[in-house]
C-alpha positions as CSV (number, residue, x, y, z in Angstrom):
1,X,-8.8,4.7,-34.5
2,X,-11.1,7.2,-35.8
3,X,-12.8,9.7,-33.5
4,X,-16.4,9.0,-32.5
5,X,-19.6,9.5,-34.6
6,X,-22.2,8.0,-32.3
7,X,-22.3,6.9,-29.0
8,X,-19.6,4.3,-27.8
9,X,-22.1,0.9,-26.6
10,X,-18.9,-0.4,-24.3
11,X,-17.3,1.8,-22.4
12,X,-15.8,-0.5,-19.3
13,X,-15.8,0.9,-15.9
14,X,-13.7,0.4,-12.8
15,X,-13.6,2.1,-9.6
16,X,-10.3,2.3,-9.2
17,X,-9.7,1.2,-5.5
18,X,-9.2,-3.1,-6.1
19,X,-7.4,-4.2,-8.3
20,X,-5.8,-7.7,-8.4
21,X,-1.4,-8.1,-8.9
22,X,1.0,-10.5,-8.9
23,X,2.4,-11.6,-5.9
24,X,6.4,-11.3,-5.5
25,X,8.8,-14.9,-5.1
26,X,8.3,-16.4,-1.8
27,X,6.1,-13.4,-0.1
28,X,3.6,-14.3,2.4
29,X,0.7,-11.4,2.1
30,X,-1.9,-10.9,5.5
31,X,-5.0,-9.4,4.8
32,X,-5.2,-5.8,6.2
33,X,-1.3,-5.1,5.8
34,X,0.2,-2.8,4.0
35,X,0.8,-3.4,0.2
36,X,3.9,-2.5,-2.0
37,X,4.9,-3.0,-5.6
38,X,8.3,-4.3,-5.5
39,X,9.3,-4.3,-9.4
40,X,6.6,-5.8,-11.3
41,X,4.8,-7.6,-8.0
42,X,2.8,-6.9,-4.9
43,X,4.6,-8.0,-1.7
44,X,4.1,-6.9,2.4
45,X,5.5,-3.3,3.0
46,X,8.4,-3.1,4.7
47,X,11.6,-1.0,6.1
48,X,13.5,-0.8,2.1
49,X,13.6,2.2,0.0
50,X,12.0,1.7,-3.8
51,X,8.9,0.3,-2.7
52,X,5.7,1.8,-4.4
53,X,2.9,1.6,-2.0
54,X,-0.2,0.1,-4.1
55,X,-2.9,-0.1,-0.8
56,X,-4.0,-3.1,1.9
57,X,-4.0,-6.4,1.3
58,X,-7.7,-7.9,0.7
59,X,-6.9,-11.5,1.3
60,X,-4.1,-13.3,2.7
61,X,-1.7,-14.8,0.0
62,X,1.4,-17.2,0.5
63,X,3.1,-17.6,-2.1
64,X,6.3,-19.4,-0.5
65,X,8.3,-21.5,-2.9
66,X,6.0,-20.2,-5.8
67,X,8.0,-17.6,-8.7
68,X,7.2,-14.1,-9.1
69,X,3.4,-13.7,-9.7
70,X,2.7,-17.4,-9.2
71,X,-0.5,-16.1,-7.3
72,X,-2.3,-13.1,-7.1
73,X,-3.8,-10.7,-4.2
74,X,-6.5,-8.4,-3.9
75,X,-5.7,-5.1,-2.9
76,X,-7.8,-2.0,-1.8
77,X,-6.6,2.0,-1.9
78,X,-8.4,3.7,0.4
79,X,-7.5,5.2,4.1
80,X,-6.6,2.6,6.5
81,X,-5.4,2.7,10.3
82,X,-2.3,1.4,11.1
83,X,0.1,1.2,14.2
84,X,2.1,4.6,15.1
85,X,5.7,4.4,15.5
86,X,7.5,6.2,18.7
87,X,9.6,8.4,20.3
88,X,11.0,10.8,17.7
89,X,9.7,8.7,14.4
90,X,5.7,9.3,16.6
91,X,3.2,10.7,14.4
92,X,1.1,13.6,16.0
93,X,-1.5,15.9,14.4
94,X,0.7,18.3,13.5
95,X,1.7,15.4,10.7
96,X,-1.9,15.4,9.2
97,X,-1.1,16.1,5.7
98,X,2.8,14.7,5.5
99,X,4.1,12.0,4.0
100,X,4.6,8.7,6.5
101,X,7.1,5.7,6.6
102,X,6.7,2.2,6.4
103,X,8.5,0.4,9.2
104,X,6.8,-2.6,8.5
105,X,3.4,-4.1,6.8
106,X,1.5,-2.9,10.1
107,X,3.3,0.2,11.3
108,X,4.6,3.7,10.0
109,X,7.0,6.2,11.2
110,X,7.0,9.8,10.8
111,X,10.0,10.2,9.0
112,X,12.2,8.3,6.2
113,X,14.6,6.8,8.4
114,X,17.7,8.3,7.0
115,X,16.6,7.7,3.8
116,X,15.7,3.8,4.6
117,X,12.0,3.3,4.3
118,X,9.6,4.1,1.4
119,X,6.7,6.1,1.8
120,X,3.8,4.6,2.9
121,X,0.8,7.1,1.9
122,X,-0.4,11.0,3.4
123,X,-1.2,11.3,6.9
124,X,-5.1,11.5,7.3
125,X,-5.8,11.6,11.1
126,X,-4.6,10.7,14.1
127,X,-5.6,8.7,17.3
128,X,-4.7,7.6,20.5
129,X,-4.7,3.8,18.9
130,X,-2.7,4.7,15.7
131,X,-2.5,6.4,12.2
132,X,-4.6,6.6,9.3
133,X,-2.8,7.2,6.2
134,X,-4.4,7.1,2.9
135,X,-2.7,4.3,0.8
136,X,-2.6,4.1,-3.2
């Protein structure tokens, strides 16, 4: 294609925090958990190592029985709160800034787990309740 000469009449926006992804073989999605592309497909974080986190689940999605991509999800980047893990894997303020673990679609860990868990997002904040981590 040729370099402009005028204006362009359609240039097509997107925010770039939902988008919508196909759902992995048999996974059941809950809104407000943590979202991972496993392969091709979106599927509910949990402890496995090759998981790209994508953001939070916008809608809950079963796709039991149904082949890879057989439904689709919503899902949001953004910062979201999630449960903190504990004892050594706790994260604290200090970690504001570090990468964080998922242990499962609702929880992170400070570290990797002996190399066992993918990362779930940067540490934003904090609080007596949990973490936020900024997903996607």
């Amino acid at each position: 294609m040729p370099a402009l000469t005028g204006p362009r009449k359609e240039t097509h926006e997107r925010t770039g925090v939902e988008r919508t992804l196909g759902v992995s073989a048999g996974a059941v999605c809950h809104a407000g958990g943590g979202a991972v592309l496993n392969g091709a497909t979106v599927e509910p974080a949990s402890t496995a190592t090759g998981l790209k986190t994508v953001g939070r689940f916008e809608q809950s999605v079963d796709n039991t029985g149904g082949a890879a991509g057989a439904k689709t999800a919503r899902v949001r980047r953004g910062v979201f709160h999630y449960l903190n893990s504990a004892a050594a894997d706790e994260i604290v303020a200090a970690d504001i800034g570090n990468d964080c673990y998922w242990v499962d679609d609702q929880t992170v860990a400070k570290t990797n787990g002996t190399s066992t868990r993918s990362v779930a997002g940067k540490v934003f904040d904090v609080d007596g309740d949990g973490v936020w981590v900024e997903l996607g």
